[in-house]
Structure formats: C-alpha cells, structure tokens
C-alpha positions in Angstrom: 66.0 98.8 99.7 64.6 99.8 103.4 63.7 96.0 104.3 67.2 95.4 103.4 69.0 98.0 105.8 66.4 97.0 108.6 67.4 93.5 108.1 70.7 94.2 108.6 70.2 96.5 111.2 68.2 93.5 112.9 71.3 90.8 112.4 73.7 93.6 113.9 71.4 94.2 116.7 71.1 90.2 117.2 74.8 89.8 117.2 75.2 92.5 119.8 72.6 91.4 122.2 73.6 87.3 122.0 77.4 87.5 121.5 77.5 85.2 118.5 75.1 83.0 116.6 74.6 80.3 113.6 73.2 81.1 110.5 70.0 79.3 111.2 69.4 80.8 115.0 69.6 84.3 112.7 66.7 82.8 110.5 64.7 81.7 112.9 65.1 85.1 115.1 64.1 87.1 112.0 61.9 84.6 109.8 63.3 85.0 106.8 65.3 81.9 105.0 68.9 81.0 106.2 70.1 82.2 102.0 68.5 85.5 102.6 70.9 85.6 106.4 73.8 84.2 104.4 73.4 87.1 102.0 74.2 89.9 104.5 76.8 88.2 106.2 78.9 87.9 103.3 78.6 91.4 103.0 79.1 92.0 106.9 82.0 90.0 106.9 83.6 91.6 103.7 83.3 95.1 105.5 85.1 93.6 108.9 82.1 94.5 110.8 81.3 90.4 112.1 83.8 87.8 111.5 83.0 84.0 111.8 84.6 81.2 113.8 83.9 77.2 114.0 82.7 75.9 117.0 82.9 71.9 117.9 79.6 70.5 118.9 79.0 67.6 121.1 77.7 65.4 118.1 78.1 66.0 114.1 79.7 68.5 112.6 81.8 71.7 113.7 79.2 74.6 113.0 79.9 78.2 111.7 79.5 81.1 114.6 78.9 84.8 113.4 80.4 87.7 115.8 80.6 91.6 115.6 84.3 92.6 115.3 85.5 95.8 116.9 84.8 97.9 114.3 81.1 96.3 114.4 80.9 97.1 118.4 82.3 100.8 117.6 78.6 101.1 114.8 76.6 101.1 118.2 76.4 104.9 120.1 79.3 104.7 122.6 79.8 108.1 124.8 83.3 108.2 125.7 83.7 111.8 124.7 81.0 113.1 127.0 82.6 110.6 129.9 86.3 112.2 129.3 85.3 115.5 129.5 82.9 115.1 132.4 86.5 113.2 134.3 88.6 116.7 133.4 85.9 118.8 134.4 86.2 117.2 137.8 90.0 116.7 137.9 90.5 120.5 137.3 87.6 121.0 139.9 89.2 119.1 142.3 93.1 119.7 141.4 93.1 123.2 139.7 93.4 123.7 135.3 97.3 122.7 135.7 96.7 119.1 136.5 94.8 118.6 133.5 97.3 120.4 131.2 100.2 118.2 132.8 97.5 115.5 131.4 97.6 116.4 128.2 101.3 117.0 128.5 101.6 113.1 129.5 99.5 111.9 126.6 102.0 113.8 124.2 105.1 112.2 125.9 103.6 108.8 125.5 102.5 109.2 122.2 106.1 110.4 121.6 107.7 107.7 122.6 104.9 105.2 120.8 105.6 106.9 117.6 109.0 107.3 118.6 110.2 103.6 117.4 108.8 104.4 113.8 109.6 108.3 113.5 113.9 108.0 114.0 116.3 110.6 113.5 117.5 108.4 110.5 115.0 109.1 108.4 114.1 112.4 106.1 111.6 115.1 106.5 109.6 113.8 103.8 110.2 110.1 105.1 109.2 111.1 108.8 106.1 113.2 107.2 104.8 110.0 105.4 105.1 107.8 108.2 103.8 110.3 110.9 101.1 110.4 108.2 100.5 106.6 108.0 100.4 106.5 112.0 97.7 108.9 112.6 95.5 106.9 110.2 96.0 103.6 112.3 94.4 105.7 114.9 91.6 106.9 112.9 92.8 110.2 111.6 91.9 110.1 108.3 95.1 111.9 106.9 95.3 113.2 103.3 99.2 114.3 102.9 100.2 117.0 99.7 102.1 119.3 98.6 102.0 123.1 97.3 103.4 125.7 94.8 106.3 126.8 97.3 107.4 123.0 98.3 105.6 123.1 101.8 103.8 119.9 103.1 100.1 119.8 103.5 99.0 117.9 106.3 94.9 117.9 106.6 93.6 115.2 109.4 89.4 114.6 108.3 88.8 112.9 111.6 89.5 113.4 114.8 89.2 111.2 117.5 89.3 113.6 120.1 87.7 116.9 118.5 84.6 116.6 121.0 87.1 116.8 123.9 89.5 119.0 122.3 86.8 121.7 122.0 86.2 122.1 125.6 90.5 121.3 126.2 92.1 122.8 123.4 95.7 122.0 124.9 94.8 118.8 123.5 95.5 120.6 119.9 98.2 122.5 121.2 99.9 118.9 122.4 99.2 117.7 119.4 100.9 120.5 117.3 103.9 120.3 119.8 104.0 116.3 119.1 104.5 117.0 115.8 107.3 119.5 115.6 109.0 117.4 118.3 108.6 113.9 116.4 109.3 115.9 112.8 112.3 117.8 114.3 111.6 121.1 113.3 109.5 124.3 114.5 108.4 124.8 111.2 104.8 123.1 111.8 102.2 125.6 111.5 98.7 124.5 112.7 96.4 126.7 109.9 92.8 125.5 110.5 91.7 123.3 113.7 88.6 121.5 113.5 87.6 121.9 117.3 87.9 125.8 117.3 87.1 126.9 114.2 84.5 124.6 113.0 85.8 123.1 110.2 85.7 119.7 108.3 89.3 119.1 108.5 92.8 120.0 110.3 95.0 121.8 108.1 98.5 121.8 109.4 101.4 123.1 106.8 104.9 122.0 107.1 107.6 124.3 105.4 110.8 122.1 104.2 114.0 122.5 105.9 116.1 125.5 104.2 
C-alpha cells in the first residue's frame, strides 16, 4: 500500500514540476509500465486533482496530456495565511489598528454585494438560510445546516478558510457575523462557538426564526 501512495505522490510531484505530461514520459520518469501510470490517473482524474487534454503533434496522432487542476495545485503547502497576516501586521504598523478594521469592513461589503444577487429580499428566512448555506460551501466552508427542539437554525461551518488569520484578527469573525445578520435580515444571529478563539473543530452559529 506505501509503494502505491509514493507512486502517486511521485506522478503529482512530476505534474507539478513539468506542467503537463504523456502517459509514457510518466513511465519512463518512474520506471514502472505505462498500465501501472494509467492506473493512478484514472483515479487522479476521478478525484479532480489532474485533468487531461489532447495535444496535436507535428506527425501521427493527437496525444493525451495529464495536468494538475486547481484543486491538485492547492495539495502542495501554500502559505498565504502566514503572508496575510504578516501584510496587516504591517498595515496597522504603518496606518494604525483602524485601517485594518476598515479592511475587514470592505471584505464584508464586497462579499455582501457578491452574495447579494443570490440572497434577495424575495426569498424566506429558511430559503435565504439554505442558500447562504450553499454559498459558503462554494468557498470552502464546509457547512452542515439543522435544526433544533425550539425551531432555531443551526448553522456549524467545519472549515474555515480564514481561521489562521482570523485568530490573530478576530474582526474578521465579527465581519463575518455582521454579514450574516445583514444578508439574512435579522439580528437574531447568534455566533455560539468560533473556531479561531475558542479552539474548536467547528463554528456554531444559531439562528432564531422570525416571531
């Protein structure tokens, strides 16, 4: 079973160091026969993590290419989160701790008006709910979305983009919370567990219906 990670591993690593490749350039970099290579990529490819294009050559046939996707590119250590909180650091260095909460203040308005087109004054609590629900997954929030005893929405978010950043900023939870009663049109969002302060697998927000 370990050869089989590590091979996988090495066509991932491959892909990301030369761009894109054939089936046989894969064998011949790793020495193993081009059914074994076929067998990973099928797997690759089911996942979303490479996808494969045709490429004309100059004589015979178009040949099959293998690339990473995003979501492949996003597997290899990136340090954004470090990066952005180096950048406020400095900002509120350099422009005082107000400059970085009008920041966050301008992320909120944008996402507002990006969620905006979806999240209309037409629809119902539990309509805007669902689709505010459906939105933070596109961006990776991992949202499970129930209800309890007294009718109140449970909200919990499992991932969160941002939780690095938001534990040395927590205005960026604060936005968020804000974004929410704003978009769901009532003050009745209650924000019970944050993952960034209080070390926790999961944001827990609860919701209380409209009397």
């Amino acid at each position: 079973m370990g050869n089989q990670v590590s091979t996988r591993d090495q066509i991932l690593s491959l892909l990301k160091v030369n761009k894109q490749l054939t089936v046989s350039e894969m064998a011949n970099h790793l020495e193993i026969t081009e059914m074994a290579v076929r067998r990973h990529l099928n797997t690759l490819e089911r996942d979303n993590i490479i996808a494969t294009t045709l490429v004309r050559q100059a004589m015979g046939r178009p040949t099959n290419v293998y690339f990473l996707t995003k979501t492949g590119q996003e597997m290899f250590p990136r340090n954004y989160a470090t990066l952005t909180v180096d950048l406020l650091r400095d900002i509120e260095d350099l422009s005082g701790k107000e400059m970085v909460q009008q920041l966050f203040e301008r992320r909120k308005e944008r996402l507002k008006g990006k969620y905006g087109s979806r999240i209309t004054d037409e629809l119902t609590l539990d309509e805007k709910i669902t689709e505010l629900a459906r939105l933070q997954n596109e961006h990776g929030y991992m949202v499970e979305l129930d209800k309890d005893a007294e009718g109140s929405y449970i909200f919990k978010e499992y991932n969160c983009p941002i939780s690095e950043i938001a534990k040395e900023y927590p205005i960026a939870c604060s936005c968020e919370l804000s974004l929410f009663q704003e978009l769901l049109g009532t003050d009745q969002v209650d924000c019970e567990i944050c993952m960034a302060v209080d070390s926790e697998p999961h944001c827990f927000y609860k919701i209380k219906p409209k009397k």
